[in-house]
Backbone as a printed PyTorch tensor [residue, N CA C, xyz], in Angstrom:
tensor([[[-40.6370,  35.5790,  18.7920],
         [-39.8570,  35.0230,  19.8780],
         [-40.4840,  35.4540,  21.1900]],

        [[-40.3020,  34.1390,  22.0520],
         [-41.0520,  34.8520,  23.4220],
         [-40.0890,  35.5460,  24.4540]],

        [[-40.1710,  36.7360,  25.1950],
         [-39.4480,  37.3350,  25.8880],
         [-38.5790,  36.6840,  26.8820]],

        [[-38.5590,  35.2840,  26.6570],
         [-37.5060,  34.5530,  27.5260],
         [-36.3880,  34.2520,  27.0370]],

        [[-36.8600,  34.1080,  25.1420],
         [-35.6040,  33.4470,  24.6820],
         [-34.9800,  34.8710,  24.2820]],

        [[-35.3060,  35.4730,  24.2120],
         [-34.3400,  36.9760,  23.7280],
         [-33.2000,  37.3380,  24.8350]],

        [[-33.2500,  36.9060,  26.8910],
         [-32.6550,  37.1700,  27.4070],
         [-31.4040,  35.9860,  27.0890]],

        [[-31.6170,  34.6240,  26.7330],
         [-30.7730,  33.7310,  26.9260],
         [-30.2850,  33.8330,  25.3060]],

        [[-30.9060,  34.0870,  24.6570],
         [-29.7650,  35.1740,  23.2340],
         [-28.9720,  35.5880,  23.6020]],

        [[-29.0360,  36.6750,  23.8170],
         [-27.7190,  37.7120,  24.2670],
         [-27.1570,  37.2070,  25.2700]],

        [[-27.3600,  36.3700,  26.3170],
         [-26.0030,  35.5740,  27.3080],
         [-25.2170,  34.7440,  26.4630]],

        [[-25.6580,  34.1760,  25.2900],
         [-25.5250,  33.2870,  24.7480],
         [-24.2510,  33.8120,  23.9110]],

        [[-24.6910,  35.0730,  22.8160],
         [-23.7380,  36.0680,  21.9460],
         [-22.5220,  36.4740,  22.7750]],

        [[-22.8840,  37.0190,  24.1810],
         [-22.2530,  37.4960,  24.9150],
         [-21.0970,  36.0430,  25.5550]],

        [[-21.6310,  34.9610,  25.8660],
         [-20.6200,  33.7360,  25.5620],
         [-19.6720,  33.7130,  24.4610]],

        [[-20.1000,  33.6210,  23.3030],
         [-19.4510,  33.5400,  22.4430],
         [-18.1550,  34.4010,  21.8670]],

        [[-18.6940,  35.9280,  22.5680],
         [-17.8970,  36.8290,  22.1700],
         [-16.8410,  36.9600,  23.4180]],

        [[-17.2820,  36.3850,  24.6720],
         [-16.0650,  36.2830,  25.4600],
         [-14.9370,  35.1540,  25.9610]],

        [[-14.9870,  34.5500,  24.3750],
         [-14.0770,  33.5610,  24.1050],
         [-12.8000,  34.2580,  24.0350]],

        [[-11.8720,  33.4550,  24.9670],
         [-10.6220,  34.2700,  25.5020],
         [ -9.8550,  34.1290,  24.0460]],

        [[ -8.7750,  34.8910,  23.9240],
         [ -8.0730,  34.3750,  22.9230],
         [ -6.9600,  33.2220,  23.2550]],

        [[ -6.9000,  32.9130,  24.6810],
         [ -6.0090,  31.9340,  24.8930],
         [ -7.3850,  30.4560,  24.3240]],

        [[ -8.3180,  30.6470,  24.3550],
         [ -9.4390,  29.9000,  23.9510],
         [ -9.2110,  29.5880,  22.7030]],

        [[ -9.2590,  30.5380,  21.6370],
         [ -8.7750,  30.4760,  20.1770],
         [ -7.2980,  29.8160,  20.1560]],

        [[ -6.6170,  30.1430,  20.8170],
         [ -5.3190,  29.5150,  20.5960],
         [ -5.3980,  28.1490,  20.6320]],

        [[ -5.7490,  27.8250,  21.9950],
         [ -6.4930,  26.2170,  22.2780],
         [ -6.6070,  25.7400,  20.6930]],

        [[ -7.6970,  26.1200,  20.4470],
         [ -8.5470,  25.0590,  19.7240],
         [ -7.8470,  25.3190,  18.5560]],

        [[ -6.7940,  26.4460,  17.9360],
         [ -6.2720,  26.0530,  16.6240],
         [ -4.8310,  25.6210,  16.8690]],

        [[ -4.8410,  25.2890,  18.1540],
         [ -3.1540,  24.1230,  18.4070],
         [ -4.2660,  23.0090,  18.4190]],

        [[ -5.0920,  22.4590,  19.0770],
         [ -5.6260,  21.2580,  18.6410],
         [ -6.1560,  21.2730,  17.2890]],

        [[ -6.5540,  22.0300,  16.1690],
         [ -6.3920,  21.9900,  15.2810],
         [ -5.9170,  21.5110,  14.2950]],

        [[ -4.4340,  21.9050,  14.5810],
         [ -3.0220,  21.6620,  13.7740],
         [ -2.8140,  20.2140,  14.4540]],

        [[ -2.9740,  19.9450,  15.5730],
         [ -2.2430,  18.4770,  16.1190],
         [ -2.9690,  17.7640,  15.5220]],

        [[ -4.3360,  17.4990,  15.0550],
         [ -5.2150,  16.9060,  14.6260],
         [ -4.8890,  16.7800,  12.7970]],

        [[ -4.5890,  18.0480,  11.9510],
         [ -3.8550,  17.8530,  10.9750],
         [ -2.0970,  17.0600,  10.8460]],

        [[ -2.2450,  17.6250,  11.6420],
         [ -0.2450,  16.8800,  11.7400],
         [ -0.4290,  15.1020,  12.2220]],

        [[ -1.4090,  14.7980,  12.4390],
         [ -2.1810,  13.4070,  13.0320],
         [ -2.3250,  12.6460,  11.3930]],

        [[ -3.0740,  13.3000,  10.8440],
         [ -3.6110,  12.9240,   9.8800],
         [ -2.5390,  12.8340,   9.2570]],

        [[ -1.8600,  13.6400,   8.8680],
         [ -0.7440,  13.3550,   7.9180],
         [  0.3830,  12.8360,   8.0170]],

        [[  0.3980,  12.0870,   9.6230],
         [  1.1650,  11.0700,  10.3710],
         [  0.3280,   9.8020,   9.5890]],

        [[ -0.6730,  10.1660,  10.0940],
         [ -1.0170,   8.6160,   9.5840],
         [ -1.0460,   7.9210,   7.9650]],

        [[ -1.1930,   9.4250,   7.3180],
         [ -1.3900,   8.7790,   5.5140],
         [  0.2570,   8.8230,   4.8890]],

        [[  0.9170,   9.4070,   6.2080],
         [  2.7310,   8.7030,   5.2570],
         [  2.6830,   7.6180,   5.8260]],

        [[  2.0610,   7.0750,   7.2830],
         [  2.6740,   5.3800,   7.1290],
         [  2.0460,   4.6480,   6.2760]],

        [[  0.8020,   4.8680,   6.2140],
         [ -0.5390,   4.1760,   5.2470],
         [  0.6780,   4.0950,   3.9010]],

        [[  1.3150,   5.3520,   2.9680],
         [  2.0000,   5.2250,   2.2320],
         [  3.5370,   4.3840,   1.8710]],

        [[  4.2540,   4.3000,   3.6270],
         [  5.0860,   4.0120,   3.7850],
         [  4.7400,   1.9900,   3.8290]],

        [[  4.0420,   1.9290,   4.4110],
         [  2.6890,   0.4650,   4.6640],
         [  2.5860,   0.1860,   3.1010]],

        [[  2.2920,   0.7270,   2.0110],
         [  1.8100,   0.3200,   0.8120],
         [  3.0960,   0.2910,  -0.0390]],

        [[  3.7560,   0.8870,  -0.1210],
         [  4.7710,   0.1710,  -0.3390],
         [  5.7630,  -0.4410,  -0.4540]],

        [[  6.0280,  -1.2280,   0.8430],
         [  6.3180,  -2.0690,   1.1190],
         [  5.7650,  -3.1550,   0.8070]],

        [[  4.4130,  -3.4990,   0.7050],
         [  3.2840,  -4.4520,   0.6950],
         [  3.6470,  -4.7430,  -0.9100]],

        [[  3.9210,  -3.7360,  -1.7840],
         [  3.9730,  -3.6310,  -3.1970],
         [  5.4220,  -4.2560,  -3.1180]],

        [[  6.2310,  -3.6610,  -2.7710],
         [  7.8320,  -4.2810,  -2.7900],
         [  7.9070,  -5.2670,  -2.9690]],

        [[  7.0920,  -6.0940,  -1.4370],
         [  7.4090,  -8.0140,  -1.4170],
         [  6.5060,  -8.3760,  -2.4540]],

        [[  5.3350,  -7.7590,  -2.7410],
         [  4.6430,  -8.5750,  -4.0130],
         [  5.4710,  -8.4070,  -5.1380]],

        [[  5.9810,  -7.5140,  -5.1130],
         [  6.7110,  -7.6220,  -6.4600],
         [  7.5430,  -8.5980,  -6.6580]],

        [[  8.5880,  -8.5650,  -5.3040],
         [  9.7990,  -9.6770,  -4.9860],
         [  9.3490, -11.1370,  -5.5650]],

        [[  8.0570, -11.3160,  -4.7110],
         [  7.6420, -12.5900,  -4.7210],
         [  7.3940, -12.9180,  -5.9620]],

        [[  6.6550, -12.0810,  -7.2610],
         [  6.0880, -12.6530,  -8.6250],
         [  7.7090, -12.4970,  -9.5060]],

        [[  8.5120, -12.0090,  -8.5760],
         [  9.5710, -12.0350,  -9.4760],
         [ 10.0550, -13.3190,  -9.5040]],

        [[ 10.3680, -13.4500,  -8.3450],
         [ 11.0850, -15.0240,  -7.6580],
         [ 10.2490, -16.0240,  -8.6210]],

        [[  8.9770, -16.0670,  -8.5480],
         [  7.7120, -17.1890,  -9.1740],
         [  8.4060, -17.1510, -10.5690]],

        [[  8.4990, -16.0540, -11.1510],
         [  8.8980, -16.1030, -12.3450],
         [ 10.2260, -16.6470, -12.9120]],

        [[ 11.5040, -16.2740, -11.8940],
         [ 12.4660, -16.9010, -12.2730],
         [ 12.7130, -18.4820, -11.7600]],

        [[ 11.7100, -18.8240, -11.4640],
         [ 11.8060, -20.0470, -10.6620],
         [ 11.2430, -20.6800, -12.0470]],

        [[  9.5750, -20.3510, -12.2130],
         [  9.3050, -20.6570, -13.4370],
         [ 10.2980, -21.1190, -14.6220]],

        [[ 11.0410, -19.8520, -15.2170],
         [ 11.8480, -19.6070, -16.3480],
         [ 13.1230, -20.6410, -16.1780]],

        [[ 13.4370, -21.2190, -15.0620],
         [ 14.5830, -22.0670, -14.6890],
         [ 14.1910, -23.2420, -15.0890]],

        [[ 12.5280, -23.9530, -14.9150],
         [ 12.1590, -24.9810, -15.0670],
         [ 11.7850, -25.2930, -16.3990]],

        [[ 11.4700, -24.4560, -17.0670],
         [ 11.4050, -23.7370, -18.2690],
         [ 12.5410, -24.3870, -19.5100]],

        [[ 13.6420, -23.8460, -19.0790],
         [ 14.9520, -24.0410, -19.1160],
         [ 15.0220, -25.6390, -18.9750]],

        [[ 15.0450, -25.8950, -17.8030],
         [ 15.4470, -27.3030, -17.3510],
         [ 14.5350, -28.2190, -18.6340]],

        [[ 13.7430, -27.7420, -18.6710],
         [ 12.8390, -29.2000, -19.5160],
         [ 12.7510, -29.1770, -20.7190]],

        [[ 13.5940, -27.6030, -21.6390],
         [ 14.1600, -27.5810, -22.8080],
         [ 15.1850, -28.3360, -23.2170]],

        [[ 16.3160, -28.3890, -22.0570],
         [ 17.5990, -28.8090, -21.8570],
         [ 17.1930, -30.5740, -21.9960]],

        [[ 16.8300, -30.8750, -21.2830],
         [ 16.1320, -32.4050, -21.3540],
         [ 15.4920, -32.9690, -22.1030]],

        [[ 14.4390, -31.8400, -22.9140],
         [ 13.8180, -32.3740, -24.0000],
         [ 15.2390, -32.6040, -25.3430]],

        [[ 16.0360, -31.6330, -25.4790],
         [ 17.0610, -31.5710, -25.9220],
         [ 17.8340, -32.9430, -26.0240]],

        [[ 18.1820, -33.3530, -25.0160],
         [ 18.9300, -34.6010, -24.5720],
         [ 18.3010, -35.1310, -25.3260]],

        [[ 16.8090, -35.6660, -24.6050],
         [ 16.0860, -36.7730, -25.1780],
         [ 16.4320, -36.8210, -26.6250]],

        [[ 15.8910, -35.8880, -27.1450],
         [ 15.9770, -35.7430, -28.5710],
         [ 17.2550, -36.3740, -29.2670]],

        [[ 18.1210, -35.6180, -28.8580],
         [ 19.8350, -36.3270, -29.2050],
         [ 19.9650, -37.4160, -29.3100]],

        [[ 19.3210, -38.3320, -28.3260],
         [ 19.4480, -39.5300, -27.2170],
         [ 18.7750, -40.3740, -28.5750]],

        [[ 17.8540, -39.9350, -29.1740],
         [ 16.3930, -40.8030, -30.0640],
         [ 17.1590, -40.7210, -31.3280]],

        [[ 17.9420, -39.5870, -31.4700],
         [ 18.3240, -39.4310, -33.3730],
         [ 19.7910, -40.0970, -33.3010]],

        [[ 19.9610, -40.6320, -32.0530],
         [ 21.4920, -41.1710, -32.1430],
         [ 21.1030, -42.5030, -32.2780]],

        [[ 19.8290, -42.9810, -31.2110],
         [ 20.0410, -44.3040, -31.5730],
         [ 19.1090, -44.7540, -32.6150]],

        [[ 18.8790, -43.6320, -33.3710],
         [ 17.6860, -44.1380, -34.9290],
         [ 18.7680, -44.3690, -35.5730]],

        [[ 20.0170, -43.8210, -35.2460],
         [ 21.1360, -43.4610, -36.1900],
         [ 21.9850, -44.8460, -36.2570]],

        [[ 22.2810, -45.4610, -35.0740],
         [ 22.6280, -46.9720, -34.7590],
         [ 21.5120, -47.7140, -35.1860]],

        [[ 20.6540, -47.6390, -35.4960],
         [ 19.1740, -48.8600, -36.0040],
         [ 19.4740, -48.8000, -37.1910]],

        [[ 19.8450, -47.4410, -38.2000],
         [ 20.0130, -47.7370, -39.5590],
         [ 21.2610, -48.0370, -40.3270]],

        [[ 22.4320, -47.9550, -39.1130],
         [ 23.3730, -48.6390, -39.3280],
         [ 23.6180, -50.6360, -39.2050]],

        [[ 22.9730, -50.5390, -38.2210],
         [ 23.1230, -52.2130, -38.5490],
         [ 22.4260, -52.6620, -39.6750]]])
């Protein structure tokens, strides 16, 4: 090392070591605000997801009972029909 950088060493150590403790305090309250940040943000991220999950759910539910109604409906009708065909095969082999 050349005899220049050895003086700006020790100003340097000597910086470091006359970090106030209101200095330390500083920086581990911004610290913590910076954690308490973060973990602001990953409960809404959580609070955000599901919800997002909720209405998807809502929605494939709805699809489904909407489905299952039509479902229904065109059993019910095929039904009829059916009735409708063996009643009047039933009048064709009566006359």
């Amino acid at each position: 090392m050349s005899k220049a950088v050895v003086p700006m060493l020790a100003i340097a150590l000597l910086g470091l070591a006359a970090c106030s403790h209101k200095a330390q305090n500083e920086t581990a309250e911004a610290a913590n605000t910076i954690a308490a940040d973060a973990n602001a943000t990953m409960a809404e991220a959580i609070r955000d997801t599901d919800a997002a999950a909720d209405q998807a759910f809502g929605a494939a539910e709805n699809s489904m009972d909407t489905a299952s109604n039509k479902v229904g409906k065109a059993a019910k009708d095929a039904r009829a029909d059916a009735a409708h065909a063996l009643h009047d095969a039933g009048n064709d082999i009566e006359d």
